[in-house]
MIKOL-475200 format. One record per atom (N, C-alpha, C): z negated, x negated, y; residue number from 1; atom name. Coordinates in Angstrom, 3 decimals, always signed. Example, Ala and Ser with C-alpha at 12.3 -4.5 7.8 and 13.67 -1.06 7.14 Angstrom:
BEGIN
-7.800|-13.190|-5.690|1|N
-7.800|-12.300|-4.500|1|CA
-7.800|-13.200|-3.300|1|C
-7.080|-12.850|-2.250|2|N
-7.140|-13.670|-1.060|2|CA
-7.870|-12.900|+0.030|2|C
This chain:
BEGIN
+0.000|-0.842|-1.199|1|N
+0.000|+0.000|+0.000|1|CA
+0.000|-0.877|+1.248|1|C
+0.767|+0.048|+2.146|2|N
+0.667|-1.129|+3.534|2|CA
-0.690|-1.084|+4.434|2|C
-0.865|-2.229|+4.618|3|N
-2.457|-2.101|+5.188|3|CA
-1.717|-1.847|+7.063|3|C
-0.583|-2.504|+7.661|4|N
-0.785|-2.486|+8.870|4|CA
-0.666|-0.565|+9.474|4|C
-1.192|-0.768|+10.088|5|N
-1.405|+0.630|+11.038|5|CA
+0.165|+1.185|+11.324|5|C
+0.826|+0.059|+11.602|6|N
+2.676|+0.819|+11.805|6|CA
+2.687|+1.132|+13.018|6|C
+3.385|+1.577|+14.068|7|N
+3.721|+1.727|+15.552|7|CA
+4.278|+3.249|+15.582|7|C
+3.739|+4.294|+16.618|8|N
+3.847|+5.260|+16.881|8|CA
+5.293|+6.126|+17.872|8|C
+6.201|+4.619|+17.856|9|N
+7.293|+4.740|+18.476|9|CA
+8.353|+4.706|+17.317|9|C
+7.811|+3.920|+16.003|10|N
+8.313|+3.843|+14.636|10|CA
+8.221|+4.766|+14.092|10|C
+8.223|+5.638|+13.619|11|N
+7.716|+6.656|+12.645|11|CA
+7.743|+6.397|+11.438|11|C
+8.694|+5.712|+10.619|12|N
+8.957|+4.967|+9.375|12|CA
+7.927|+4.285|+9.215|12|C
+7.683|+3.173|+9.945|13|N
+6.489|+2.355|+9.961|13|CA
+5.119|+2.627|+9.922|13|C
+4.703|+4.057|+9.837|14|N
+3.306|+4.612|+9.603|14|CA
+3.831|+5.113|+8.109|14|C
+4.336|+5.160|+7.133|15|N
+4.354|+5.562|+5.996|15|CA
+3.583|+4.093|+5.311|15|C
+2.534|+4.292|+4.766|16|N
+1.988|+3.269|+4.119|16|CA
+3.128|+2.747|+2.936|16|C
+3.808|+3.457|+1.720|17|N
+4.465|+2.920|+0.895|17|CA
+5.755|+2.566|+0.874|17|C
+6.354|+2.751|+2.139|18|N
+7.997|+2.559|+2.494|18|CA
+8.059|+0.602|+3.314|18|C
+9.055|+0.337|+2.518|19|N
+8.970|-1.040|+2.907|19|CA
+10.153|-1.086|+4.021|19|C
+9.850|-1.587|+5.354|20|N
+10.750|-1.510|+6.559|20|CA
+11.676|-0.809|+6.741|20|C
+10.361|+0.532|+6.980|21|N
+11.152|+2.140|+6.948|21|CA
+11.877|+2.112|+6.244|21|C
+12.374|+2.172|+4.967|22|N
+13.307|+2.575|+3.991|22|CA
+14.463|+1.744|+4.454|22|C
+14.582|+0.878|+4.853|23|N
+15.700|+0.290|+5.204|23|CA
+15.992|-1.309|+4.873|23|C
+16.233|-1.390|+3.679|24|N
+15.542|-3.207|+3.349|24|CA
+17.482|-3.227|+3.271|24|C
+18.161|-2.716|+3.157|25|N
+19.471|-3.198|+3.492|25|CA
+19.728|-4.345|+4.501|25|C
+19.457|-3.332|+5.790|26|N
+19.480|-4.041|+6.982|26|CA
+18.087|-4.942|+7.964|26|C
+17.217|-4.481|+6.942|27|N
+15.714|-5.076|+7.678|27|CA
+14.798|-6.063|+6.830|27|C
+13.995|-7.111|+6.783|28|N
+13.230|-8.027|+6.255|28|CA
+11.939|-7.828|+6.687|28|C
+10.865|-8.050|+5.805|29|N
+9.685|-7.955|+6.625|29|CA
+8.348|-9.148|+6.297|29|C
+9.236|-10.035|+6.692|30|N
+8.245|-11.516|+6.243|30|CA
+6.671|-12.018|+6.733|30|C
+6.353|-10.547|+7.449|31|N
+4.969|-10.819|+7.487|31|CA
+4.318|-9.227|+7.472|31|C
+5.105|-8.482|+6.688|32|N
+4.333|-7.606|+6.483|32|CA
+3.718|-6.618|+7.584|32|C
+4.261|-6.344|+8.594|33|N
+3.749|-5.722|+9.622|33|CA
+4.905|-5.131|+10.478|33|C
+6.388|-5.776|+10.195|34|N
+7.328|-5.257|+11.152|34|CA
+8.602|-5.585|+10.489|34|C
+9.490|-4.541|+10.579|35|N
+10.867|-4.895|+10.274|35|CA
+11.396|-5.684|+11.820|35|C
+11.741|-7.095|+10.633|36|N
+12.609|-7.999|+11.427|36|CA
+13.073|-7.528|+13.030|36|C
+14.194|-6.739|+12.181|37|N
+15.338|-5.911|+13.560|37|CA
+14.372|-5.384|+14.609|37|C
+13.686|-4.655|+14.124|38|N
+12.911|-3.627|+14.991|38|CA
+12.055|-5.176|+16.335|38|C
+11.944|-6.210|+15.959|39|N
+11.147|-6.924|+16.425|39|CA
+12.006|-7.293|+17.714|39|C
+12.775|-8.108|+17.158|40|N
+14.221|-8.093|+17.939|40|CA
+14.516|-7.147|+19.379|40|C
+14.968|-5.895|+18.715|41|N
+15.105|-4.771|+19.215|41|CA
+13.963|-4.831|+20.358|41|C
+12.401|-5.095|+20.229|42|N
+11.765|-4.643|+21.263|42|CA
+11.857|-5.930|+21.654|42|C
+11.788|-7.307|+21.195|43|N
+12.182|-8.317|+22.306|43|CA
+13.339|-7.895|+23.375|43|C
+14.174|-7.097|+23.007|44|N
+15.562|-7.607|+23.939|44|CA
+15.301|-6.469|+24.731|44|C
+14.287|-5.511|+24.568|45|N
+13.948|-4.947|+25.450|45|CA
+13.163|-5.047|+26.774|45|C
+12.126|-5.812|+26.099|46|N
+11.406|-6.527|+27.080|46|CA
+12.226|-7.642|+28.198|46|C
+13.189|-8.097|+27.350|47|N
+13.927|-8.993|+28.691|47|CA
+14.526|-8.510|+29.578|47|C
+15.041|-7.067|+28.660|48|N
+15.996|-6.364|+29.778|48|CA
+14.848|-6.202|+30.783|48|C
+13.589|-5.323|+31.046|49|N
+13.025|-4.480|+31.724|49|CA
+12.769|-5.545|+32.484|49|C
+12.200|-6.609|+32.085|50|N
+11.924|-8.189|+32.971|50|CA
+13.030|-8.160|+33.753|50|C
+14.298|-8.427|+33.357|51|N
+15.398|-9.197|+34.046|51|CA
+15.406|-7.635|+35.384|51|C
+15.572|-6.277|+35.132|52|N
+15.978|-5.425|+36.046|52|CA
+14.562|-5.413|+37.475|52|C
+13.198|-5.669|+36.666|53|N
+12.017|-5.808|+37.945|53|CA
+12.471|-6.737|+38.748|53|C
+12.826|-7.833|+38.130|54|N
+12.909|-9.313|+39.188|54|CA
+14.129|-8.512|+39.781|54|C
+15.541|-8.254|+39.612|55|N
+16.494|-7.354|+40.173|55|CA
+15.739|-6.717|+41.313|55|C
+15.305|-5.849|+40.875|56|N
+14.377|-4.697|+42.121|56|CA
+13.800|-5.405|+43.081|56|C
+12.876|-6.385|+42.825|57|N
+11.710|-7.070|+43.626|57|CA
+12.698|-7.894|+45.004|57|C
+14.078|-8.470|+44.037|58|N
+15.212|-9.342|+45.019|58|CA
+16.265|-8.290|+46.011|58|C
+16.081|-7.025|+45.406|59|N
+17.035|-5.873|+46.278|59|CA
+16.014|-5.668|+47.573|59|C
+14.815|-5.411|+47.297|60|N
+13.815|-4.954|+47.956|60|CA
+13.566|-6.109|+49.218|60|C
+13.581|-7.321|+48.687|61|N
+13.406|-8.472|+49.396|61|CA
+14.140|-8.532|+50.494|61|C
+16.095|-8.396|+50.073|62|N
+16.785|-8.370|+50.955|62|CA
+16.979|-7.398|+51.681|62|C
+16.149|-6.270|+51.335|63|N
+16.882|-4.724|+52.125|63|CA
+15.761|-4.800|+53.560|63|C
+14.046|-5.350|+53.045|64|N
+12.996|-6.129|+53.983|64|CA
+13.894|-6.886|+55.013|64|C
+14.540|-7.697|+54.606|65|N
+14.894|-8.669|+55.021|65|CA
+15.885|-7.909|+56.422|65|C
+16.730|-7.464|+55.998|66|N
+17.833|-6.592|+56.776|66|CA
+17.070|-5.876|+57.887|66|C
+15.957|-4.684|+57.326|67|N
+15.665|-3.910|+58.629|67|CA
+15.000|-4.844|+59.261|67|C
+13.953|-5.881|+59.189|68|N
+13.269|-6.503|+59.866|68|CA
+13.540|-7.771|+60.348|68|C
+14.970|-7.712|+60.292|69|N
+15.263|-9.345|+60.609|69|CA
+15.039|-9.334|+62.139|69|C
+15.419|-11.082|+62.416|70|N
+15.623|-11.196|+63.590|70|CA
+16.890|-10.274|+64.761|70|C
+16.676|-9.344|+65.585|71|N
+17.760|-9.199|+66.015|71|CA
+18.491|-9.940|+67.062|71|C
+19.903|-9.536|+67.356|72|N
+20.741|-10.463|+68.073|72|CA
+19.767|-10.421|+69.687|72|C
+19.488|-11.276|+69.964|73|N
+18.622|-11.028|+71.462|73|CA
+19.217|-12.363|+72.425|73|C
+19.407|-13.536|+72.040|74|N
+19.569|-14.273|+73.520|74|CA
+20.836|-14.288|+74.096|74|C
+20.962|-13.913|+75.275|75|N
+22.002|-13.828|+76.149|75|CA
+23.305|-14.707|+76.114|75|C
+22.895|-15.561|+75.811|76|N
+24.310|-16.288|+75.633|76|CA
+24.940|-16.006|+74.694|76|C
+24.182|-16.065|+73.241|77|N
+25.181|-15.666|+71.824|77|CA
+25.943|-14.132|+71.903|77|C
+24.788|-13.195|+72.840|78|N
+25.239|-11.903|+72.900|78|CA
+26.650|-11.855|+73.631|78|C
+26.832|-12.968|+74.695|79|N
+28.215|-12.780|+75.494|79|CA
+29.354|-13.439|+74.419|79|C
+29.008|-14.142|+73.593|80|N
+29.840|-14.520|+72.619|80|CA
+30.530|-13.936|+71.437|80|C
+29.700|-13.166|+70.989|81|N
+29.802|-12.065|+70.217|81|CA
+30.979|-11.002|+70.604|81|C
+30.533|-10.748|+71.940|82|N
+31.262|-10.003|+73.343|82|CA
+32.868|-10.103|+73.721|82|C
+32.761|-11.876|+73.714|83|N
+33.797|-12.817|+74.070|83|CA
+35.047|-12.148|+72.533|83|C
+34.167|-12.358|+71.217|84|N
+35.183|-12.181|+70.104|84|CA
+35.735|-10.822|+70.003|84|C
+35.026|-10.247|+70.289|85|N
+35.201|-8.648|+70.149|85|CA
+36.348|-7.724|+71.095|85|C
+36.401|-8.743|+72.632|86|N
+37.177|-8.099|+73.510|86|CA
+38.330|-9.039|+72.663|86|C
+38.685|-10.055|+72.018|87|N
+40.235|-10.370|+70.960|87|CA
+40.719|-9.127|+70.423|87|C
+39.988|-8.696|+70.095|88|N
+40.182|-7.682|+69.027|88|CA
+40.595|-6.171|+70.015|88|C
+40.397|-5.747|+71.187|89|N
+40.321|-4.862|+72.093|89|CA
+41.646|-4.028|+72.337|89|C
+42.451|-5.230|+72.644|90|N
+43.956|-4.825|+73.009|90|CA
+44.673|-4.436|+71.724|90|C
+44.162|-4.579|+70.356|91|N
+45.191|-4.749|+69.306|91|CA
+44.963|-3.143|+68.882|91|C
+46.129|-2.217|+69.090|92|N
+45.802|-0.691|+68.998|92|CA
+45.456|-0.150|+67.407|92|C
+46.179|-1.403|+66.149|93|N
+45.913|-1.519|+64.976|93|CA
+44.352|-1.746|+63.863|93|C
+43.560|-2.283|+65.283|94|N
+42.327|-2.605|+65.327|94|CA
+41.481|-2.420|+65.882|94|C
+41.581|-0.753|+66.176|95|N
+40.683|-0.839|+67.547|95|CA
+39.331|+0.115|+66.506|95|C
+39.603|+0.838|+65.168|96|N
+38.428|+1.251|+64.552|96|CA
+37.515|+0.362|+64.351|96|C
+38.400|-0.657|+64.018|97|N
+37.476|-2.478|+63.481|97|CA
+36.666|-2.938|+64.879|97|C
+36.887|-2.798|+66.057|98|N
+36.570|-3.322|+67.647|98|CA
+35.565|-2.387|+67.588|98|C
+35.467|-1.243|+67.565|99|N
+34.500|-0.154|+68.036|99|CA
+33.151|-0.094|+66.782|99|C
+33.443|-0.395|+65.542|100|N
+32.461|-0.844|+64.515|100|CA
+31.831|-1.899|+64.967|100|C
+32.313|-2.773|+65.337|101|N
+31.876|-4.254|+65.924|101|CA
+30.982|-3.993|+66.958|101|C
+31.620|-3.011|+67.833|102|N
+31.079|-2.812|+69.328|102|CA
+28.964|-2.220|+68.901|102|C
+29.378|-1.085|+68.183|103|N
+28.142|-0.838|+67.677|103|CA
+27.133|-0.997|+66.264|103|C
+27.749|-1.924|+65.712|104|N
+27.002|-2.917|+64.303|104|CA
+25.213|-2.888|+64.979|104|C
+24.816|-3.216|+63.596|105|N
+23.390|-3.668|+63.793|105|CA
+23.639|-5.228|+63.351|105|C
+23.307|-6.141|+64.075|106|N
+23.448|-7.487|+64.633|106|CA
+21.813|-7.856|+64.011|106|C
+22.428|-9.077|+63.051|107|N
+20.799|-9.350|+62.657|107|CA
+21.165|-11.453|+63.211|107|C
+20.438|-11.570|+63.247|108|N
+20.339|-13.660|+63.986|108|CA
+20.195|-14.678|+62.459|108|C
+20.492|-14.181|+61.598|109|N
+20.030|-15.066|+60.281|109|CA
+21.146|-14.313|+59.205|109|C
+20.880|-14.983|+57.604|110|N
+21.607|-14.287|+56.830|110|CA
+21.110|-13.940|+55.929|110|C
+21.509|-12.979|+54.819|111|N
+20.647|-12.206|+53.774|111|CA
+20.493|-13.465|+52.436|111|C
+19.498|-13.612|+52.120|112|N
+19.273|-14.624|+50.862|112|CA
+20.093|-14.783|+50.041|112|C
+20.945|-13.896|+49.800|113|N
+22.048|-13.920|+48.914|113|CA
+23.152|-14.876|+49.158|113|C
+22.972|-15.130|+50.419|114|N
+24.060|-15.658|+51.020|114|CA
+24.243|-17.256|+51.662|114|C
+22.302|-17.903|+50.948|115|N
+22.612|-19.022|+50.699|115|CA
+23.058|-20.446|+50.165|115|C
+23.597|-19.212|+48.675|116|N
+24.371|-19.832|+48.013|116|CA
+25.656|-19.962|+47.776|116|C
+26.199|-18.779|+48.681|117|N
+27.417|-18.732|+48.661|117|CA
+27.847|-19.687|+49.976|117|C
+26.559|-20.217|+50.857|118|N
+27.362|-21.050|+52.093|118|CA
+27.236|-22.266|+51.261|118|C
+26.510|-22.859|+50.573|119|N
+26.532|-24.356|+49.376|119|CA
+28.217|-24.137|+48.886|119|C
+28.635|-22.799|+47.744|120|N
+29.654|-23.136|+47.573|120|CA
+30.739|-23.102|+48.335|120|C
+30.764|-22.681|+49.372|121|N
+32.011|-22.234|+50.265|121|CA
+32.546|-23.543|+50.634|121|C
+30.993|-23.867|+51.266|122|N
+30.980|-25.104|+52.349|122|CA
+30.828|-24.619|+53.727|122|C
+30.930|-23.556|+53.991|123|N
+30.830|-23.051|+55.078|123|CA
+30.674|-21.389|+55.335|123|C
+30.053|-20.633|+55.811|124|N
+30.011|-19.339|+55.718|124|CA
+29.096|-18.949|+57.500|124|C
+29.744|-17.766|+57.851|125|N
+29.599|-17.616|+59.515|125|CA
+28.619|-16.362|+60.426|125|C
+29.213|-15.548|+59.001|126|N
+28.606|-13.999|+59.163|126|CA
+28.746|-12.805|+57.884|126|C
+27.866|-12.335|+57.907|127|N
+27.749|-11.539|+56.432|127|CA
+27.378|-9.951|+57.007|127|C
+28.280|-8.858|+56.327|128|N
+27.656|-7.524|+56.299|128|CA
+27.201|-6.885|+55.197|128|C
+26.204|-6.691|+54.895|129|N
+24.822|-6.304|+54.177|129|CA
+23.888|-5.329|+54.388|129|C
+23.654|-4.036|+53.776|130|N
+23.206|-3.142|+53.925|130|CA
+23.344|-2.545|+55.060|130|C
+24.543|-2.516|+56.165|131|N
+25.153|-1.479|+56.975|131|CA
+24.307|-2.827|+58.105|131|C
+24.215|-3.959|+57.988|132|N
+23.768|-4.954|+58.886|132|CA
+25.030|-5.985|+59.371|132|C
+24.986|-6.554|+60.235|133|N
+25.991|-7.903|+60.718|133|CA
+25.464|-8.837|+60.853|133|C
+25.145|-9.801|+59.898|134|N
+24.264|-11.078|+59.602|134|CA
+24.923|-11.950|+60.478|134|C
+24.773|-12.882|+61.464|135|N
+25.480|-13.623|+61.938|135|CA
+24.380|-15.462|+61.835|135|C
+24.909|-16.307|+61.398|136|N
+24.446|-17.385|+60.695|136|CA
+24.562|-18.415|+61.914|136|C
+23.886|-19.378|+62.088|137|N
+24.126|-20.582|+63.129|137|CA
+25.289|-21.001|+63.017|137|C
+26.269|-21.565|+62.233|138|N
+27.574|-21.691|+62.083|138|CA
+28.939|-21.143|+62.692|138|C
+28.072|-19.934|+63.158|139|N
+28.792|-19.036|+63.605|139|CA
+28.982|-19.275|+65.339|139|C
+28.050|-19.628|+65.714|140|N
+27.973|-20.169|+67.081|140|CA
+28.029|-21.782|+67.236|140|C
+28.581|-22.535|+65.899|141|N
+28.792|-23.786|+66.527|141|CA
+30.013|-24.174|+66.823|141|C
+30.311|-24.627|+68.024|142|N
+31.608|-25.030|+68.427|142|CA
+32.465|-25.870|+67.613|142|C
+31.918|-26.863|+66.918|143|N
+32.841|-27.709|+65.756|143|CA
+33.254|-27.119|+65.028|143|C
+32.798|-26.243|+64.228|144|N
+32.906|-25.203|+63.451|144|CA
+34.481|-23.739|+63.674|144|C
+33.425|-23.136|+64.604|145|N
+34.934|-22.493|+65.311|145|CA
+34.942|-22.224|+66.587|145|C
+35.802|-22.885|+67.096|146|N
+36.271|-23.557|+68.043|146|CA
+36.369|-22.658|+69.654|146|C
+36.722|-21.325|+69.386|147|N
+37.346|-20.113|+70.204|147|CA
+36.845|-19.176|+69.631|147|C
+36.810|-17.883|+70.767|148|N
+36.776|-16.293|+70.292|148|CA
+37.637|-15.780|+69.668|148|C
+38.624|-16.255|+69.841|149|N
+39.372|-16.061|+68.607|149|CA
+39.328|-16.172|+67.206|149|C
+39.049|-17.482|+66.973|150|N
+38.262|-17.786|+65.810|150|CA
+37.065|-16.687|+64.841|150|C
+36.016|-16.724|+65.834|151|N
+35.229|-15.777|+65.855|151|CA
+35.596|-14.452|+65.639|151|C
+36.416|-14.245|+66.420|152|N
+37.571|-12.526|+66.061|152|CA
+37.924|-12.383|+64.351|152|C
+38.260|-13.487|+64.448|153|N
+39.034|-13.445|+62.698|153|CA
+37.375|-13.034|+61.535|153|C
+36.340|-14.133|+62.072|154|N
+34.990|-13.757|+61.126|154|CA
+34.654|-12.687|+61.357|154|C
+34.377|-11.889|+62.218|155|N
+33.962|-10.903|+62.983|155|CA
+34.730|-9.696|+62.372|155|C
+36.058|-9.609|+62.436|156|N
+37.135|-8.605|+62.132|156|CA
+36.878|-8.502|+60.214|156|C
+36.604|-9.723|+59.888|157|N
+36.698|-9.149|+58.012|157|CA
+35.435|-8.945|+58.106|157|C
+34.140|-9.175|+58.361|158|N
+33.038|-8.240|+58.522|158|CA
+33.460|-6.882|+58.733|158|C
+33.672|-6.345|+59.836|159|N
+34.232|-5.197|+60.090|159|CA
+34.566|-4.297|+59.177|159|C
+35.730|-4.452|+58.657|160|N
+36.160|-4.060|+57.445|160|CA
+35.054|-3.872|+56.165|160|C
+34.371|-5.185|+56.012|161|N
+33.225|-4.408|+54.813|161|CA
+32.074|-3.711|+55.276|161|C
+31.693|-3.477|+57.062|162|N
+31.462|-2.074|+57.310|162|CA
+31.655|-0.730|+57.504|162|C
+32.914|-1.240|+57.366|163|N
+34.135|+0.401|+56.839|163|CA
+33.908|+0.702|+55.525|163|C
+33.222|-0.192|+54.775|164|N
+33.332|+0.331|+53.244|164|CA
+34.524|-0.581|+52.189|164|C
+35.122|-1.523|+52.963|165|N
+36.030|-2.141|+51.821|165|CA
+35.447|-3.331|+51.424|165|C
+36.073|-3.732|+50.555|166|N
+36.353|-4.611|+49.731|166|CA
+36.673|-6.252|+50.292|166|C
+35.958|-7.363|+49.128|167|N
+36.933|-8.135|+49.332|167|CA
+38.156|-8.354|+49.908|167|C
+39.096|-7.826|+49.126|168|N
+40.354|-7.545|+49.027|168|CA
+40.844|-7.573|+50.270|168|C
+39.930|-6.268|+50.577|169|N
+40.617|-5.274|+52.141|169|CA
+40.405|-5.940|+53.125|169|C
+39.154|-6.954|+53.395|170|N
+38.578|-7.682|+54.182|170|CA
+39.750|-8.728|+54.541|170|C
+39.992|-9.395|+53.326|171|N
+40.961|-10.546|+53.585|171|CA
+42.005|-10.318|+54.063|171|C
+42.993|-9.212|+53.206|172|N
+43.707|-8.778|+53.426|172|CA
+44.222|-8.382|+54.503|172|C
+43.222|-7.527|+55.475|173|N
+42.864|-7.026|+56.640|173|CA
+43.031|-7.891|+57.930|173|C
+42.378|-8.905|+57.588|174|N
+42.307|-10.470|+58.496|174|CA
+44.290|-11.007|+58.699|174|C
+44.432|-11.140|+57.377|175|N
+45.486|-12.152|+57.005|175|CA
+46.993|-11.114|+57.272|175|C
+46.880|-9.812|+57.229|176|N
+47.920|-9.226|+58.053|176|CA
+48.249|-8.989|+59.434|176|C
+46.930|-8.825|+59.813|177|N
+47.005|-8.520|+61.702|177|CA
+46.833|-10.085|+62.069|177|C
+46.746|-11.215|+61.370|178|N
+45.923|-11.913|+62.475|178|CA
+46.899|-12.559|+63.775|178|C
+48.305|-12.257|+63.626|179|N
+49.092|-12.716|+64.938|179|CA
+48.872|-11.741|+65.814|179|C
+47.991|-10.399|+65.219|180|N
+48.329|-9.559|+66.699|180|CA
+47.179|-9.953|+67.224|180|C
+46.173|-10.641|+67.164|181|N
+44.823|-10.981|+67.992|181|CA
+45.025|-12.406|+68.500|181|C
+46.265|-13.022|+67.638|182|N
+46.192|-14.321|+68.646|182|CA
+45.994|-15.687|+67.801|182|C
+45.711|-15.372|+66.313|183|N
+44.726|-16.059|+65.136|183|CA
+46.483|-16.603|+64.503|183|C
+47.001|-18.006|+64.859|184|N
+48.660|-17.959|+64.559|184|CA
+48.199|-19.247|+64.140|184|C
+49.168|-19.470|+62.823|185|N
+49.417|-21.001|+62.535|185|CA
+49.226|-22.253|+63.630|185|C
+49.732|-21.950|+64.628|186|N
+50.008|-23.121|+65.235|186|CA
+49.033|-22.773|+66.212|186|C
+48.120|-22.919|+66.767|187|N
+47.411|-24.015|+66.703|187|CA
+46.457|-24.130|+65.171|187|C
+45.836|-23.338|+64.591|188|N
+44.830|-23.212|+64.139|188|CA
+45.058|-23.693|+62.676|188|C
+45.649|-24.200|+62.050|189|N
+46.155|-24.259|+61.047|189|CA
+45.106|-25.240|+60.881|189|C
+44.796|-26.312|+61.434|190|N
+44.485|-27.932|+61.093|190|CA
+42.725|-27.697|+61.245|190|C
+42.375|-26.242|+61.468|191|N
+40.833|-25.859|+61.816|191|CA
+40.199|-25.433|+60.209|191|C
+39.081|-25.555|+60.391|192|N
+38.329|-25.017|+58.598|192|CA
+38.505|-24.035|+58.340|192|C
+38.215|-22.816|+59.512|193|N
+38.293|-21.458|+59.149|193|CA
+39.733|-21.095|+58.721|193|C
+40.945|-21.958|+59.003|194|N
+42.184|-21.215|+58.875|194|CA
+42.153|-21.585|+56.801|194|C
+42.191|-23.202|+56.790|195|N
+41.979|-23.268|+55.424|195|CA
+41.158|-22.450|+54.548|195|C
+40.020|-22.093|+54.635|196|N
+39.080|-21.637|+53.774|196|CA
+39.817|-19.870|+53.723|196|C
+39.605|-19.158|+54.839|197|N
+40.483|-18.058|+54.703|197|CA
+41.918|-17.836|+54.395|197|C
+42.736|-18.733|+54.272|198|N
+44.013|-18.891|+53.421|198|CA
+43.792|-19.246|+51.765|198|C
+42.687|-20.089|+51.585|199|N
+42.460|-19.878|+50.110|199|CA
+41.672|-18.558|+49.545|199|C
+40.535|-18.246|+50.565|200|N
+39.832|-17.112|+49.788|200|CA
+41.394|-16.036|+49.729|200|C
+42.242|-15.765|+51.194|201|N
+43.084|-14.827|+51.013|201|CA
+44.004|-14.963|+49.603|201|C
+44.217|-16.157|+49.533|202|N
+45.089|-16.060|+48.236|202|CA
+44.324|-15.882|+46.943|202|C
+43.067|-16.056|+46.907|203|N
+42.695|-15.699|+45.411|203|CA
+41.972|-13.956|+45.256|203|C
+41.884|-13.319|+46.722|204|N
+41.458|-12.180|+47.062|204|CA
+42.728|-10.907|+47.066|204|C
+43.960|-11.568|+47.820|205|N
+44.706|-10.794|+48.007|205|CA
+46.699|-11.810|+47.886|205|C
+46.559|-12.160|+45.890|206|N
+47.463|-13.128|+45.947|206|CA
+49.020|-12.359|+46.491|206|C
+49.260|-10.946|+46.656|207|N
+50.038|-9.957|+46.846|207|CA
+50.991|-10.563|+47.886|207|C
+50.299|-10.730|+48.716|208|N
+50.349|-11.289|+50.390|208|CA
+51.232|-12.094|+50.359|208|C
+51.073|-13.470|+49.370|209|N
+51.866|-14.638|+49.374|209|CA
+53.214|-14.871|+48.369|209|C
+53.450|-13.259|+48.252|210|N
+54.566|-13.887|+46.740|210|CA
+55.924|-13.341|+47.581|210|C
């Protein structure tokens, strides 16, 4: 007879004379207290429920992070911001993208998520995140990008993933209008932002280039 007590989520397993719930096909029970599988089974459960808390605890972190960030406040970055946004003003193709921009929630830092994606990039400027406009120090350094124009181009594929799109649409979005804002091969070609957004565009939106 089985001496262990058996588990109340098992039901098989409270029958004292059934050896791993009737199931020795598919189950082993080398210490007498649990079919193998079943052990398994609640390990990989436990990792799941682990792996989805830490999930929650890191959503929660960044969503903290978003309403309470720093907001956009010193006067100079604010006229800069300003500076990129009137690029975008005249272009009648872009003026939903200008007026999103115009009234974004503007946070001075970027969402945690997003300090690993500036390691791999090599560079990253501004992020939209939970209906927020993360804007990063990078974003205001002149070596970096150079003009409001520049800025127009980071600014404008933000935009777009506060409309609700995509990758895709973002790049895409950028890399079709960008002669009507001014964003043209020549000069800008030999700048970081033109490279890095010509490769993300081609592995985002290879359509574009064939």
């Amino acid at each position: 007879m089985d001496t262990h007590g058996g588990d109340p989520q098992s039901p098989g397993s409270l029958h004292k004379y059934l050896y791993v719930s009737n199931d020795a096909v598919n189950l082993v029970d080398p210490t007498g207290k649990d079919g193998l599988l079943d052990s398994l089974i609640a390990s990989a459960m436990n990792i799941v429920i682990a792996v989805a808390a830490v999930v929650a605890v890191a959503t929660a972190l960044e969503y903290v992070t978003s309403v309470f960030g720093k907001s956009l406040s010193d006067p100079k970055e604010i006229n800069t911001v300003d500076a990129a946004i009137a690029v975008l003003d005249p272009v009648q193709d872009l003026y939903s993208e200008a007026q999103v921009l115009r009234t974004a929630k503007y946070r001075r830092s970027k969402p945690p998520y997003l300090y690993g994606v500036c390691i791999y990039k090599g560079g990253c400027f501004a992020a939209a995140h939970y209906g927020f406009l993360f804007l990063d120090d990078q974003f205001f350094d002149q070596n970096l990008l150079h003009d409001s124009v520049e800025r127009a181009a980071v600014l404008l594929h933000e935009a777009f993933h506060l409309e609700g799109g995509n990758e895709h649409d973002a790049y895409a979005g950028v890399w079709v209008n960008k002669e009507q804002f001014g964003w043209t091969e020549t000069p800008y070609s030999h700048y970081f932002l033109w490279g890095q957004v010509k490769a993300e565009t081609m592995n985002a939106a290879p359509e574009l280039f064939q």
